[in-house]
N, C-alpha and C positions, 0 to 999 in steps of 0.2 A: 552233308545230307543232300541225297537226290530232289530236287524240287521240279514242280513244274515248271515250262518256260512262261515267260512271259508273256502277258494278255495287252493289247492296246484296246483303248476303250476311249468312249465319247461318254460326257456325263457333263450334270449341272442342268440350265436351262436348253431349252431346244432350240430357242432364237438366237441362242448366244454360246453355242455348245464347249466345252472345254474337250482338250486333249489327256490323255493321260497313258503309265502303264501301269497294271497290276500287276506284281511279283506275290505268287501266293507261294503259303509254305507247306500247301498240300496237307497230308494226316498227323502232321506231328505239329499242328499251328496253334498256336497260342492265344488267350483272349484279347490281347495287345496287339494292334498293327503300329505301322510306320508310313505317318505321313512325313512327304520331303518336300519342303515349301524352298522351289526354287532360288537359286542367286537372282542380282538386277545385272539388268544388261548384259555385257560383253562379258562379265563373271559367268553368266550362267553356259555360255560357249566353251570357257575355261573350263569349268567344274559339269561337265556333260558326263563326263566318262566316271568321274569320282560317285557323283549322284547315282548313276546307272550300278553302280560296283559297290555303293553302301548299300541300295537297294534288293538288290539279288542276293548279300550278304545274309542283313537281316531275314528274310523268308529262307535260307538255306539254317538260320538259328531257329526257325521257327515263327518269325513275325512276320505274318503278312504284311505287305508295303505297297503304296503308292506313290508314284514322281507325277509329275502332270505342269502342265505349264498356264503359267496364270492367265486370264480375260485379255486377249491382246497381246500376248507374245507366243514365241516359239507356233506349234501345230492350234493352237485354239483360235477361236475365230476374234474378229477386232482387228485394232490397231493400236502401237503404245500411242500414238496419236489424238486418243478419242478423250472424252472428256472424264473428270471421276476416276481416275486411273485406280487411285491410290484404296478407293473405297472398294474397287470391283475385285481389283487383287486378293483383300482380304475377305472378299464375299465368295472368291472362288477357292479359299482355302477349305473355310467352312462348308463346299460343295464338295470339295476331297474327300472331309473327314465323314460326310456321309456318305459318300460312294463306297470309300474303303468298307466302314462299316456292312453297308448292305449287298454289298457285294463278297464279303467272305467270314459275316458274322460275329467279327470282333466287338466287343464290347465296348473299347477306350484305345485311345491312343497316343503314340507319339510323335510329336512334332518335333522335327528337322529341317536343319537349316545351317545354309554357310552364307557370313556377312551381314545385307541385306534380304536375306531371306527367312535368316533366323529374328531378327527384326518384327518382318512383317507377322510371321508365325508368332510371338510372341504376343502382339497385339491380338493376334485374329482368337487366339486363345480367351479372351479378358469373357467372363461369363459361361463357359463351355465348362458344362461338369464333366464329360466324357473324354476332357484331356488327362491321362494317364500322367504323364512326363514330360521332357523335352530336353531336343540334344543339339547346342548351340557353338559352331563352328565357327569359330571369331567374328562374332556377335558385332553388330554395331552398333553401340549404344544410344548416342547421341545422332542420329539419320543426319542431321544437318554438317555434321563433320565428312562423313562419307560426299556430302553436296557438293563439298569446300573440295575434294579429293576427285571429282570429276568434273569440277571447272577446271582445275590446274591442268588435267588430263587433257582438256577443250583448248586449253591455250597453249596445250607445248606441242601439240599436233592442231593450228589452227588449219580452219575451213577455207579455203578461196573463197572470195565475196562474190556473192550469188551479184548477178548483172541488176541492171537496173532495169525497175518493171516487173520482176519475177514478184511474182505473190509470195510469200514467205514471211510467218510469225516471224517477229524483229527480236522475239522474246525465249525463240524455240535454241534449246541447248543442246549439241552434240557433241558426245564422246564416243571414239573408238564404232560410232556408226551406227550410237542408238541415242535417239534424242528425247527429248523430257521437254515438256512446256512449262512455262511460270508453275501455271495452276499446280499439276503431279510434283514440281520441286518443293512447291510451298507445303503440301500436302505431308511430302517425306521428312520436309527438317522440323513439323511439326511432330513427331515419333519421337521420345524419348522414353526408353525403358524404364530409366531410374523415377519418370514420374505414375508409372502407370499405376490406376488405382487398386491392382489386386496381382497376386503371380500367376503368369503363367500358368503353373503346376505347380505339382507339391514338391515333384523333386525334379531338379535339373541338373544336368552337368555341361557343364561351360571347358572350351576347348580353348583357349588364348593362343593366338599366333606365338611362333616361335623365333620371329624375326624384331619383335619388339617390347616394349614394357609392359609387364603389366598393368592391365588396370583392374582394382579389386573393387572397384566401388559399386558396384552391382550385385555381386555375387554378394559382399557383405551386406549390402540393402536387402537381399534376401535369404538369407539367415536370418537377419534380424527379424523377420516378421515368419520367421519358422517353418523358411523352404529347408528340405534337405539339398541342399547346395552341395557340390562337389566340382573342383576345377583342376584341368590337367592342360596340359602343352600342347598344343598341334605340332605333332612333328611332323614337316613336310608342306607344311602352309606355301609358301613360295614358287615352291614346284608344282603344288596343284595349281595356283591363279595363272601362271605360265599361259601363254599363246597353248590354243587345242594340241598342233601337234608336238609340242616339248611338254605337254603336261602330266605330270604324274599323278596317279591315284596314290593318296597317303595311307596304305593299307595297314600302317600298324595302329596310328589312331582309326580310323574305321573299325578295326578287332578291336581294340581299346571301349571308345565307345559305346559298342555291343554288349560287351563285358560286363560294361555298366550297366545296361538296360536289361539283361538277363539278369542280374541281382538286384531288382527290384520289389518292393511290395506290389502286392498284387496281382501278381504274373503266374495264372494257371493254363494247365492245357483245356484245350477249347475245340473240340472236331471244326472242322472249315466247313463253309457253304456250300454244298454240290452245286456244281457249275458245269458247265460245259466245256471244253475244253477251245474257245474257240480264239483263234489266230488272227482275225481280221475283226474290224469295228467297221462302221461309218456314220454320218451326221450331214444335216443340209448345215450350210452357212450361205449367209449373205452378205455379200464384199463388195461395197459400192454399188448397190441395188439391183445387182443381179446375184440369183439364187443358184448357188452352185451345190454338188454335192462331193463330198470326200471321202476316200473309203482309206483304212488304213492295212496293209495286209502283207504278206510277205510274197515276193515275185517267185518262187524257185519252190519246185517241187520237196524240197527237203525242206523248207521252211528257215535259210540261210536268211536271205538278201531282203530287207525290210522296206517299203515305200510307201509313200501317200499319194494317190490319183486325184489329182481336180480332175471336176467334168462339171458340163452345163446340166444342170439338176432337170432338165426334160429336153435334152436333144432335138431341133427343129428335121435333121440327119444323121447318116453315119458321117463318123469322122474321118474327114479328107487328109489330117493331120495329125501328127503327135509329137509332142515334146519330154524327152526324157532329160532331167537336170544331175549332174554328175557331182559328187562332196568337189568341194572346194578346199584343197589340203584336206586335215582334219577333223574339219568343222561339220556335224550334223546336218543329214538333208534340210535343215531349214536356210542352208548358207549364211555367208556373211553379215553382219549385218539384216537377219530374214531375209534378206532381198530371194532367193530360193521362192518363198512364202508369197511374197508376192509377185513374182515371177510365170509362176505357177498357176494362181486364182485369176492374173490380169488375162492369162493365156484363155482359160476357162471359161472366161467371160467373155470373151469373144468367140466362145464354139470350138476350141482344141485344144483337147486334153492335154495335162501336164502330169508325169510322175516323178517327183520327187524322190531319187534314193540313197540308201545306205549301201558302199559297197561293203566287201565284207573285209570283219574288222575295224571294220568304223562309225561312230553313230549306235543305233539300235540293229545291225547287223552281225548275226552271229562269224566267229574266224574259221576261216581254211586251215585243215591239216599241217603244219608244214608254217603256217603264215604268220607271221608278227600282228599283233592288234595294234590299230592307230597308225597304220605307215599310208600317207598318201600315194607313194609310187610304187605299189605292192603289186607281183608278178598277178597272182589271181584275179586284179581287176580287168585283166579282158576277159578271162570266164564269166565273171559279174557284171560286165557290161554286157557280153552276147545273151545273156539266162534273161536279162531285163528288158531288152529288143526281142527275145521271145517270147516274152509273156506280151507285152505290147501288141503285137501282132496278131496274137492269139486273141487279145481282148478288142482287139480293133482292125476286124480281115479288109483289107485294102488302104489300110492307111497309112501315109509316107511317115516315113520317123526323123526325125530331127534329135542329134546328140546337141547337148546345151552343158559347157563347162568355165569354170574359172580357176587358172591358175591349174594347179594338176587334175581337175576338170578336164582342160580345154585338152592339157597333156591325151587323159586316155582317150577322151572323143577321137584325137588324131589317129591313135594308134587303132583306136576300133574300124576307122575307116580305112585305112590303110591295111587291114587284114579283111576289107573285105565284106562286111557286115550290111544288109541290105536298108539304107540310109537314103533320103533326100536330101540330106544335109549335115552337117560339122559345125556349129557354132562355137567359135574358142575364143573366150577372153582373156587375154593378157598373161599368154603361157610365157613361162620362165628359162623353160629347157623342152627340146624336142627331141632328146634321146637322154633316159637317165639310166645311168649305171649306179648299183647298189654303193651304196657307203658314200655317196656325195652326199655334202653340208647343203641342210636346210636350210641354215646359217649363212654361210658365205660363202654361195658357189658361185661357179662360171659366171652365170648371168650378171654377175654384182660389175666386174670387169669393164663390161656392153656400160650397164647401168652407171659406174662411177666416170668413164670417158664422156658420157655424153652429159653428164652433171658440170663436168671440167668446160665442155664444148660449148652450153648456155651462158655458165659466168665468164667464157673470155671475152666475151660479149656485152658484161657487168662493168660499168666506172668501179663499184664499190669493190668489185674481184680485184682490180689490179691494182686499186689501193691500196686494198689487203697485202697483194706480193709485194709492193712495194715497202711496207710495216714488216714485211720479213715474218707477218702471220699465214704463210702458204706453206704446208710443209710440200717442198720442190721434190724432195726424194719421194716420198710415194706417191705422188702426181706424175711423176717419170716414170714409176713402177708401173705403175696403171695404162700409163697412154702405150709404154713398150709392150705388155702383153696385150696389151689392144691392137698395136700393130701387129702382134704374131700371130693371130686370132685372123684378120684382116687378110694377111697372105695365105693364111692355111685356105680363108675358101675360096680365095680369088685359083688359088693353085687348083683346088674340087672342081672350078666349074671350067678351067682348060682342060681338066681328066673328062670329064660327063663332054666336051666338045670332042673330046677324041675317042670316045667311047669305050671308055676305060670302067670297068665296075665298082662302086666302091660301096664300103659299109657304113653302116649308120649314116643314110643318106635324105638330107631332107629333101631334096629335088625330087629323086626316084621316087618318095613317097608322096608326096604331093601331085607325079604325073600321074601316080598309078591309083590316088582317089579322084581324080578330075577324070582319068578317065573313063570309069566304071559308072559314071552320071552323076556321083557325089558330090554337090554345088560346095563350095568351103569358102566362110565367113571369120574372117579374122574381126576382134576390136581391140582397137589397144587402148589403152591410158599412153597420152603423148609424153609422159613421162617415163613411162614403164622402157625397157629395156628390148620387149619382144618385137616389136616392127624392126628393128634394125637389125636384132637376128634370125627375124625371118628373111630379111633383104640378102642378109649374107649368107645363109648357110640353105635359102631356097635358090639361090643363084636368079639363072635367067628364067627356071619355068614361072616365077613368080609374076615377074611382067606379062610373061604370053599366055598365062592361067589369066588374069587380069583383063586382058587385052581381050580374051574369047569368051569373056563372060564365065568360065568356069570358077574363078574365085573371087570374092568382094573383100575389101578393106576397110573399115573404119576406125576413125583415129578421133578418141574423145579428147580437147582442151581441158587441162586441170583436174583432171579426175587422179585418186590415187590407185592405187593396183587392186584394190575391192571395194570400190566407188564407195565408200564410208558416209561422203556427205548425202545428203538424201532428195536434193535436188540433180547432181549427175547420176544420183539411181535412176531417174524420171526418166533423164536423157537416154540412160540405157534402157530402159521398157520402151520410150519411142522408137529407141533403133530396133529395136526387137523385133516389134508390133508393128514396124515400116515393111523389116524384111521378111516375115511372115506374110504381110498380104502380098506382098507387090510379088514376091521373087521366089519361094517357097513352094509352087504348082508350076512356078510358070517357065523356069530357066531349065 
């Protein structure tokens, strides 16, 4: 069924505005929508594309639906940071469920949820007569179990220990690069489904992972007090939590689940609300006491390429500057960790604009002809980056642009520049590969090579490393493996940079590309993580023009301590907004 596309919208309070999208189901919509109450944390990164793909689902069967992102995460305004976490979340649910309503007429609805999010949806339900159903994607029963499963997370990827003197809650939790205070932990293990005083809804159906046992204790709790309970298998649970860009959408429970909700009581056709057809939202917020505004819209005349604009909510001038932020891998323009999020507004708040986008096929961006959905190193992203530097420009006549990337980010910022693209600036963090050819591992390419040699080069320098060799715990053969193609790596570009001395042409050339953005006036800002793999093969495969770009001011280097390759902990974020915020004032008009 042809539906309309999809609507962004701001809703809930005005001081406090939420994100969200409507998927309507146009003339053949039903009195039933579909509200989809977000995963927590790093799940919700994982399960971006699934959420987006049940939702579109649903209004192509007929139910209207809404995704939206809770008080302080993703695109709404806050911070997981602030106080009440726990309570606002499910305050902005029940702001969903009347959006949905008033905005396309439904009478009742349904709540959805994977994990944590069916959870929350769960509770936010307890008193709402206008909850219809709900459809619970390995549900977590006990929150406090889930708590136990993101400390273990916290300690098998620990933090470096912030220095001494850093201001830092001694109490604040991080996992995977989104952190929880006491208060929101204590908040969440206080959730338990099996005590709540009333159901959900009258009928649910329950999705149980398919990686592990069941547990029926729930489902049977509610039967027994006369839900129509139904339970089926998530097939595909594993693959969907996967990292953004291995993640699969589980498209046959998503039919499945549908299935369900279409053979419901209750469920008649319902004409939809005439609306407007419109493609763009916006909303003031206020982000550390200055008042910024956002607009949410699509860059490209076809209504492809999707982005959110920060700007200062009453401009003192035009803007002398502009930041456009690049997806990070897979991951939706809010990046890693939000860091995107706050990137963005920190920019805004100091007078230059940031847009935030989706290229296409990734995120809330519609696909290219021809292009795979969810590939980070996809040929059309220099289309998508040139269509986004002209909408910019067009929105902002005389103002320098600055590409801002991480990881295959920083990849097409290079490449936009290096074709050419009319730039102040290249900000690339901690790229991987600077020329990718199709069908290379995301997994375990080249760069691991750089990466596992110079891992090898810090512990020979460890007592406790050559303790270890000495315990015959070193496996010696693929530490040979490794350091040998290191050295064939080594001579391939020592041999490039006596070709480039003899003036010899070569392909896939990081040098050439680098002389030929420095010298069209394109300033280029590398940062790395001192662990990351990229300074040393920028060292190697940029040859000599890397020192004498350096040396004439045409390129800057910075090189973060302890930071991991998507600054996860959220004090070397900081570090990274000062770098930012450094080279913005000081170097950005003036070099």
């Amino acid at each position: 069924m042809s539906v309309p596309p999809a609507q962004p919208l701001y809703f809930g309070s005005s001081e406090r505005p939420l994100f969200g999208w409507i998927h309507r189901a146009g003339v053949n919509a039903l009195n039933v929508g579909v509200v989809l109450c977000t995963a927590s944390g790093y799940e919700a990164l994982c399960t971006h594309r699934s959420y987006r793909r049940f939702a579109q689902s649903a209004a192509e069967r007929g139910f209207p639906a809404l995704r939206f992102d809770y008080d302080g995460t993703g695109d709404s305004a806050g911070s997981e940071l602030d106080g009440d976490r726990v309570a606002h979340w499910l305050r902005s649910i029940g702001a969903a469920i009347d959006a949905l309503k008033a905005a396309t007429g439904v009478e009742k609805v349904c709540l959805f949820g994977v994990r944590v999010g069916a959870s929350l949806a769960a509770v936010a339900a307890q008193g709402r007569a206008d909850v219809h159903s709900m459809i619970a994607f390995a549900p977590v029963i006990k929150v406090s179990s889930y708590l136990r499963e993101i400390r273990a997370l916290s300690l098998a990827r620990p933090q470096v220990v912030p220095p001494a003197g850093l201001n830092i809650d001694p109490e604040l939790q991080e996992a995977a690069g989104f952190a929880t205070t006491a208060e929101t932990r204590a908040a969440l293990g206080a959730i338990d489904l099996g005590k709540l005083v009333s159901a959900p809804a009258s009928q649910i159906l329950v999705l149980d992972r398919d990686d592990m046992a069941v547990n029926d204790a729930w489902p049977q709790k509610l039967a027994s007090i006369g839900v129509a309970v139904e339970k089926q298998l998530l097939v595909g649970y594993v693959d969907m939590m996967r990292d953004a860009h291995v993640s699969k959408v589980p498209t046959a429970a998503i039919d499945s689940a549908l299935d369900w909700l279409g053979g419901r009581d209750g469920i008649s056709r319902a004409g939809e609300r005439a609306m407007s057809d419109a493609r763009r939202a916006s909303a003031q917020i206020s982000d550390n006491g200055a008042l910024l505004h956002e607009s949410a819209t699509f860059l490209d005349e076809a209504g492809l390429l999707f982005g959110i604009v920060s700007e200062p909510a009453a401009p003192s001038s035009p803007a002398r500057d502009v930041v456009l932020l690049l997806n990070s891998g897979s991951i939706h323009h809010i990046g890693p960790s939000r860091l995107y999020v706050t990137i963005a507004r920190s920019c805004a708040a100091r007078g230059i604009p940031a847009i935030r986008l989706d290229l296409s096929g990734v995120g809330d961006s519609g696909l290219r002809a021809g292009e795979q959905e969810n590939a980070p190193y996809a040929d059309s992203a220099g289309v998508d980056v040139r269509e986004a530097v002209e909408f910019a420009v067009k929105r902002y006549p005389g103002a320098r642009m600055h590409l801002f990337g991480l990881c295959s980010g920083a990849y097409h910022g290079l490449k936009a520049a290096a074709a050419g693209l009319p730039l102040r600036s290249v900000v690339m963090v901690n790229p991987l590969t600077f020329f990718w050819k199709p069908g290379m591992s995301l997994e375990y390419p080249d760069f691991q090579i750089t990466s596992e040699s110079n891992r090898y080069a810090r512990n020979s320098r460890s007592l406790s490393s050559w303790l270890k060799l000495l315990r015959g715990q070193v496996d010696l053969r693929a530490a040979a493996g490794v350091l040998w193609k290191r050295l064939q790596v080594r001579a391939k570009n020592s041999l490039r940079d006596v070709a480039r001395l003899a003036g010899f042409s070569l392909k896939d050339d990081l040098a050439s590309e680098l002389r030929r953005i420095a010298g069209q006036g394109t300033v280029i800002y590398f940062v790395f993580s001192a662990s990351d793999p990229g300074h040393s093969m920028l060292l190697e495969q940029g040859g000599r023009i890397v020192g004498k770009a350096v040396r004439g001011g045409k390129m800057l280097i910075s090189i973060v301590q302890e930071a991991d390759h998507t600054f996860t902990s959220h004090w070397k974020r900081d570090e990274l907004f000062a770098l930012l915020a450094d080279y913005l004032e000081r170097y950005a008009g003036s070099i």
